[in-house]
N, C-alpha and C positions, 0 to 999 in steps of 0.2 A: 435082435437087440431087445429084451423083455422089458416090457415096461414102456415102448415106444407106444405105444395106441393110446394108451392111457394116456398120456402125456400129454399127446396130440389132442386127444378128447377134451381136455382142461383147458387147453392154449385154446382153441377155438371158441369154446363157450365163453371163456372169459372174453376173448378179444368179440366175440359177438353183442357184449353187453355196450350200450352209447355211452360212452364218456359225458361226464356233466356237462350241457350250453350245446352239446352238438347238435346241428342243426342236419337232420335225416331226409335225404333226397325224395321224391318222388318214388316208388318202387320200391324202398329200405327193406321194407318186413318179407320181400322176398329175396333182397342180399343175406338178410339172418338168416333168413330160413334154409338157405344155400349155405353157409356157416356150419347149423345145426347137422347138417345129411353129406357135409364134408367129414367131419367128427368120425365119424361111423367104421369099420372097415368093409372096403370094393371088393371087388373081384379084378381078376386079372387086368392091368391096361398096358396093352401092346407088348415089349419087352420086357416091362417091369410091373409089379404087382403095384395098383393105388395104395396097398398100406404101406409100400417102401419109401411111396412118397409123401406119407400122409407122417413118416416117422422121422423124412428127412429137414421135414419143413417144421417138424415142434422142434428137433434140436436147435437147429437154425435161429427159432421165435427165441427161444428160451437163451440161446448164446447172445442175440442182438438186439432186441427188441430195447430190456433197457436201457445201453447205450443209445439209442436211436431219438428214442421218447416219446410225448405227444405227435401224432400224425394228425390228419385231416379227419381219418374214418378209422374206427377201432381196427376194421380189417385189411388197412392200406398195405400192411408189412406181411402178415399170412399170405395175401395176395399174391403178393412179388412173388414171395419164396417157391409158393405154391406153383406158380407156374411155370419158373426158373426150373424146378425140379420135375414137373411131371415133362416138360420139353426135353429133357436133358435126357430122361428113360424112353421117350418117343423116340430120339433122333440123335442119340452119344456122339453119330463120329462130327454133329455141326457144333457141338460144342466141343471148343478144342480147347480152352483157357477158362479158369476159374471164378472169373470175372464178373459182376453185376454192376451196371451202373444204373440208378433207382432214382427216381424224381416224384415227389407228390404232388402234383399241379392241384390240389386242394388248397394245400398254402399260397399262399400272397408272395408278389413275385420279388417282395421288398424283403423274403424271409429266408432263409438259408433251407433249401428244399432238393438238395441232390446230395447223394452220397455214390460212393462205390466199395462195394462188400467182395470180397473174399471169400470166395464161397468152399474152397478146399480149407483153408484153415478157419471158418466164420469169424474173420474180424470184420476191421473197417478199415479199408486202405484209404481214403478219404472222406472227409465230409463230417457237418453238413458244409455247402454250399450254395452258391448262387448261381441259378438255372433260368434262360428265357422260354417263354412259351410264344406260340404265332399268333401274330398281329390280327389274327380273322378270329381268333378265341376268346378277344375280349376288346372293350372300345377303348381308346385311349382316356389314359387315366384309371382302368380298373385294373386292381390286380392281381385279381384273381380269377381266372380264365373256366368259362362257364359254359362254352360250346366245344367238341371239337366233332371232326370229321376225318373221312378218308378221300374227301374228292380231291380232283386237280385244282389246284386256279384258288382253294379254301383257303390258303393262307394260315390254316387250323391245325392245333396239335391234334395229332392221333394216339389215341390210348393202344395202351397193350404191349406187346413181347416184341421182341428184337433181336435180330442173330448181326452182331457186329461184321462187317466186313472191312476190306483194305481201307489204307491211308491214302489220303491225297492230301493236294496243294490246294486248300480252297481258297475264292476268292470272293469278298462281300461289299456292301457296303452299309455303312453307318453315316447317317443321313447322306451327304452328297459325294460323303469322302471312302473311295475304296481301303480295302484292308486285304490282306493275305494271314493268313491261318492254317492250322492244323485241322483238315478233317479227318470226317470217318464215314463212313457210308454206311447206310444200316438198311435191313433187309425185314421187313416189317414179318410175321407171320400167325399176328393173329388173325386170323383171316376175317373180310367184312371190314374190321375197324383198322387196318394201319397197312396193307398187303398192298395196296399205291405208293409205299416210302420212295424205292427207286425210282417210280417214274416220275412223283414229285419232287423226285431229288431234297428232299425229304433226311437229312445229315448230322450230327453229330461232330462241331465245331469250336473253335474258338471265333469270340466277338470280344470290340471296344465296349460292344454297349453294357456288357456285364461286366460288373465289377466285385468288390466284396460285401456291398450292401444292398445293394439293388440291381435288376436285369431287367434292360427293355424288352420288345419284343420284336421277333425274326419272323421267318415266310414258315412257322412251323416245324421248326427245330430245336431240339435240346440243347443251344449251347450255352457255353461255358465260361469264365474269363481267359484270357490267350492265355495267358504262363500255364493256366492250369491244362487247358486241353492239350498243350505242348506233352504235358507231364503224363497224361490220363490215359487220352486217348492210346497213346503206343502198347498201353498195358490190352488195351479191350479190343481191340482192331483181331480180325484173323479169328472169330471164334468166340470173343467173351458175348456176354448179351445184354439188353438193355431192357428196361421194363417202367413203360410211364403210366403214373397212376392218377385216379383223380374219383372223387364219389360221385362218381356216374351210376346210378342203378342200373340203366338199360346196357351198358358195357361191360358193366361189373355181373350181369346176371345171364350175360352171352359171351364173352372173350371165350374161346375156345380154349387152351391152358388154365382161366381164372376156375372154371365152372368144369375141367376136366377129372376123370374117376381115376 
């Protein structure tokens, strides 16, 4: 496809520049820099060349980006893509549905911060929307979630990639009162930051506590409003993937798909 490098080349430099008032993590100038020597063309990675993915990820920026709009961090949305796509030439037969469901936990938990992209035809099948993050990632009252982890017991979102697995019947509760919902089970795989999902049981849900303006927060889970994960989830279960972001420098400059050739 000529003219793809090039392309890629521009999309990253530009999205490598700070937007006005952004406020630049601890580590930034080695996420740029990481930006800068993405740009580039790699040599071979695993089954597929890094420039297959470095061509699939400008189309991608260039079809969505400005539907999508202001993010957290210039390079929130590259990000996604970028590792939605280098996983996908790693490891084709676990992606089996074309599917992204994408969250910025940069934004504030009062702001409409989840969408899900279509990644065979690059639209937007939903979004934005209203995404909770876990209870141990920020103190009540804030809301914008400023720790996460991958331990057990952390109550913390975990950054990073996702290979959607089966539905189930989840069950929750919102303050004292149980709920039933649509889950999803998600099988973490950037490895380090999110590879505990299943054994923290760690899911992709409907809650009360999200609605269309604001989202409480859960033990560490994406979810969603009920009608909507009713709706969502069934598309992304079996193979789509999830991908949660946040300006993390130390995450952002080791995710194994983010910082992949």
């Amino acid at each position: 496809m000529p003219g793809l490098a090039i392309l890629f080349s521009g999309a990253r430099s530009r999205l490598a520049e700070p937007r006005a008032g952004l406020a630049m993590s601890p580590g930034a100038g080695a996420v740029l820099a990481r930006a800068s020597s993405l740009a580039a063309p790699k040599a071979a990675a695993g089954p597929a060349h890094a420039g297959s993915v470095a061509a699939a990820t400008a189309v991608a920026l260039k079809a969505l980006e400005q539907a999508v709009g202001t993010l957290s961090h210039p390079l929130a949305l590259a990000d996604a893509f970028h590792g939605y796509f280098a996983f996908k030439a790693a490891h084709p037969d676990d992606v089996k549905k074309p599917f992204l469901y994408f969250v910025d936990y940069g934004l504030p938990s009062t702001t409409r911060r989840g969408w899900v992209f279509d990644m065979s035809l690059l639209s937007i099948v939903e979004g934005p929307f209203t995404v909770a993050h876990g209870r141990g990632s920020s103190p009540a009252g804030a809301a914008i979630p400023a720790r996460f982890s991958n331990a057990l017991g952390s109550d913390e979102t975990s950054l990073g990639l996702y290979v959607a697995r089966e539905l189930y019947a989840f069950t929750g509760h919102s303050g004292s009162e149980p709920y039933n919902a649509t889950g999803m089970r998600l099988d973490g795989v950037s490895t380090g930051f999110n590879d505990n999902a299943l054994a923290r049981k760690v899911v992709a849900h409907g809650a009360p506590y999200v609605t269309s303006t604001k989202a409480g927060r859960s033990d560490g889970c994406p979810a969603m409003e009920l009608a909507r994960a009713s709706r969502l989830l069934p598309k992304l279960a079996n193979g789509g993937m999830v991908f949660l972001f946040a300006p993390d420098a130390r995450w952002m400059n080791s995710d194994p798909w983010v910082t992949a050739n």
